[in-house]
Phi, psi and omega in degrees: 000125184272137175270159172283160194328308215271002175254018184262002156268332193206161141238106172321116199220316226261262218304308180312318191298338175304317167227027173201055180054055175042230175321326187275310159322270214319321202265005168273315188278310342156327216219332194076059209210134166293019210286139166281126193272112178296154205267195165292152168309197176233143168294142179268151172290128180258137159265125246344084163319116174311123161292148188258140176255120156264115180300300161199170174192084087055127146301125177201055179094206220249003188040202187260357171065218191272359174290147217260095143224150185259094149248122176225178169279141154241156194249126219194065212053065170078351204241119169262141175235148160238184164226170171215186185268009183257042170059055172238152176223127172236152178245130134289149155301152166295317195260305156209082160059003163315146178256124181288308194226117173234135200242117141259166189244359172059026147204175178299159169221125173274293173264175183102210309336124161237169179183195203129195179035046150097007173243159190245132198211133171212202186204159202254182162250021161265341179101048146222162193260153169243138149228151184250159171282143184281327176274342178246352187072353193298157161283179180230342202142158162228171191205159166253137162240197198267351183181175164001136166247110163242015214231143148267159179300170154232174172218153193229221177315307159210076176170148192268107204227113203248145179251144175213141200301030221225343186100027178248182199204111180236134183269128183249179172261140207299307213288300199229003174079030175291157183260154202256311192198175186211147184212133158211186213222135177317099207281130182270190185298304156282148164191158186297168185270094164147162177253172167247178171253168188305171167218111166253117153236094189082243194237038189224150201220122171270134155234133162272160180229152162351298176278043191037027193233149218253138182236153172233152206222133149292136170265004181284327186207007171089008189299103162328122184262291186194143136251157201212135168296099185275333176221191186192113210292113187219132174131164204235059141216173206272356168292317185289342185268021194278102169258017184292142157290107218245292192300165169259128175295142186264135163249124219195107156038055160088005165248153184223116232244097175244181136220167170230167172269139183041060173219228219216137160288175135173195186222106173310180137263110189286358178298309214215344186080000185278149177283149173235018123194165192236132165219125185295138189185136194239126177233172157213004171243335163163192173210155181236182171223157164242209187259347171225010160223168192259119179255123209219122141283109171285179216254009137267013184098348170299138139263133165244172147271107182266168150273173180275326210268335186208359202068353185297135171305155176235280183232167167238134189244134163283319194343306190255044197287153179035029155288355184099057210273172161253189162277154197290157191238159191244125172211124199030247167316325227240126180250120159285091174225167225250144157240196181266001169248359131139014188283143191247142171206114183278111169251145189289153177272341180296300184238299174151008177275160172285126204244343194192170161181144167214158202261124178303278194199160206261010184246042184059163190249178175280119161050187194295157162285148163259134206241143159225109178086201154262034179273103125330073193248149161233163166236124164255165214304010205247331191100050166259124153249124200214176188200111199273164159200129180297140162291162221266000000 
């Protein structure tokens, strides 16, 4: 089956899949095949249920609607910024939710917010970066880069290192956004609809790429450090060979911590890249850490638990098969993930049971929840922002 023009570059893969069984859909339209798409779960009965404290809960623009951009929040020196897509960028307090500062950038926004170094940083579908002063919204600059922003930027010692959907990786100057250097990597013909975004660490930049492979970069000049195959592209159509790194890798006491779709979790040696362990497992939204396990959604909706030291499962929660999950979130005790119907959901770290939940907004939510502490934040598709704690 020959595809259209317009998917041979992207395939909406994450927001269809949200109610209408991943994978099983895909390989009925995409394979011509009847298969029946099993529906989403029905949310489960908890038994004697954590009460949820909503903390606050906030207007916060116009959010990203049904459109596959990557927006969430970020939490950031007391403070959450969000973005939405007609191009605002807003900061709150964290502890309660007063809105400090709100920015427009005069274009749409596909990615973000990211930041660091005293900036607010977000990316356009036209290839440009925005930055902002973090404390005040002034602007600080803009840049062109080579394409699509679906990722939020990061910025690191002195630079700004932005993923765009065309397969490149661009270092911006931290002071005026000049570009220092750019590297990219071959796009294959399919690929899921979205980037994962970079991890700046010390002076070194992790990245995934479309073609399942995990790269590590100087960040003073773009010099290829070491890469490493998180999956390896197998099956004789181009759905099946579909390997993109979606999610974003997590950096943790000298490892470095990926997944791919319809590939493998593990863990690197951010030194060298050698591995220490691999397990097949297929995502596209992410993985989180505590101080001894890896919390990974797979792309049917299991949350697993992993160890850090090998990978081995600890627990699997099913409960919440085909809901759409986002990626998991670490909030004290508790991995925190998100659905398509706007539901927050607590699970225990011990075992994987569902201990609490309470509802964002019924138009679902934008990207992963973010945990500070045990404080909870999310944005739903609507620009509803809000902020959970389980109660004591």
């Amino acid at each position: 089956m020959r595809l259209p023009v317009r998917l041979r570059r992207a395939v909406v893969v994450p927001a269809l899949a949200l109610a209408l069984g991943g994978c099983s859909w895909l390989g009925g339209w995409f394979g011509g095949g009847k298969e029946a798409v099993e529906p989403p779960s029905p949310l489960p009965a908890l038994e004697a249920p954590h009460r949820v404290e909503t903390l606050w809960r906030t207007d916060a623009g116009a959010g990203p609607g049904k459109a596959l951009l990557g927006i969430a929040p970020l939490v950031d020196g007391g403070r959450v910024y969000v973005a939405d897509r007609k191009g605002h960028v807003l900061a709150f307090d964290a502890v309660s939710g007063e809105r400090v500062w709100e920015a427009d950038v005069k274009a749409p926004i596909s990615g973000g917010p990211g930041g660091g170094s005293g900036l607010v940083v977000v990316g356009t579908p036209d290839a440009e970066v925005v930055a902002l002063d973090a404390a005040s919204g002034a602007l600080r600059w803009r840049a062109t880069v080579t394409s699509e922003v679906l990722a939020a930027p990061r910025a690191g010692q002195a630079a700004v290192v932005v993923r765009t959907v065309d397969g490149r990786l661009a270092a911006l100057d931290l002071s005026d956004g000049h570009r220092l250097w750019v590297y990219g990597r071959p796009v294959p013909a399919l690929t899921l609809r979205g980037t994962s975004a970079p991890v700046v660490d010390g002076g070194r930049v992790y990245a995934g790429f479309d073609d399942g492979r995990l790269t590590a970069l100087r960040l003073k000049d773009g010099r290829l450090l070491w890469e490493r195959a998180v999956a390896v592209p197998r099956g004789r159509s181009e759905l099946e060979r579909m390997v993109d790194i979606d999610a974003d890798p997590v950096v943790a006491d000298g490892v470095v911590y990926a997944v791919a779709y319809q590939g493998n979790a593990g863990a690197w040696d951010a030194e060298d890249g050698q591995p220490y362990w691999r397990r097949k497992l297929s995502s596209w939204t992410g993985l989180a850490l505590d101080a001894g396990r890896v919390y990974v959604t797979d792309d049917q909706g299991r949350v697993w638990a992993l160890a850090r030291l090998t990978g081995a499962a600890v627990w699997r929660q099913e409960a919440l098969l085909r809901r759409g999950l986002t990626a998991p979130a670490v909030a004290g005790d508790h991995v925190v993930v998100g659905d398509f119907e706007g539901w927050l959901h607590w699970l225990a770290t011990g075992d994987g049971r569902i201990v609490a939940r309470a509802r964002v907004d019924s138009s679902g939510l934008a990207g992963r929840p973010v945990a500070a502490g045990d404080v909870v934040y999310a944005l739903a598709r609507d620009g509803t922002l809000a902020a959970f704690r389980l109660a004591e």
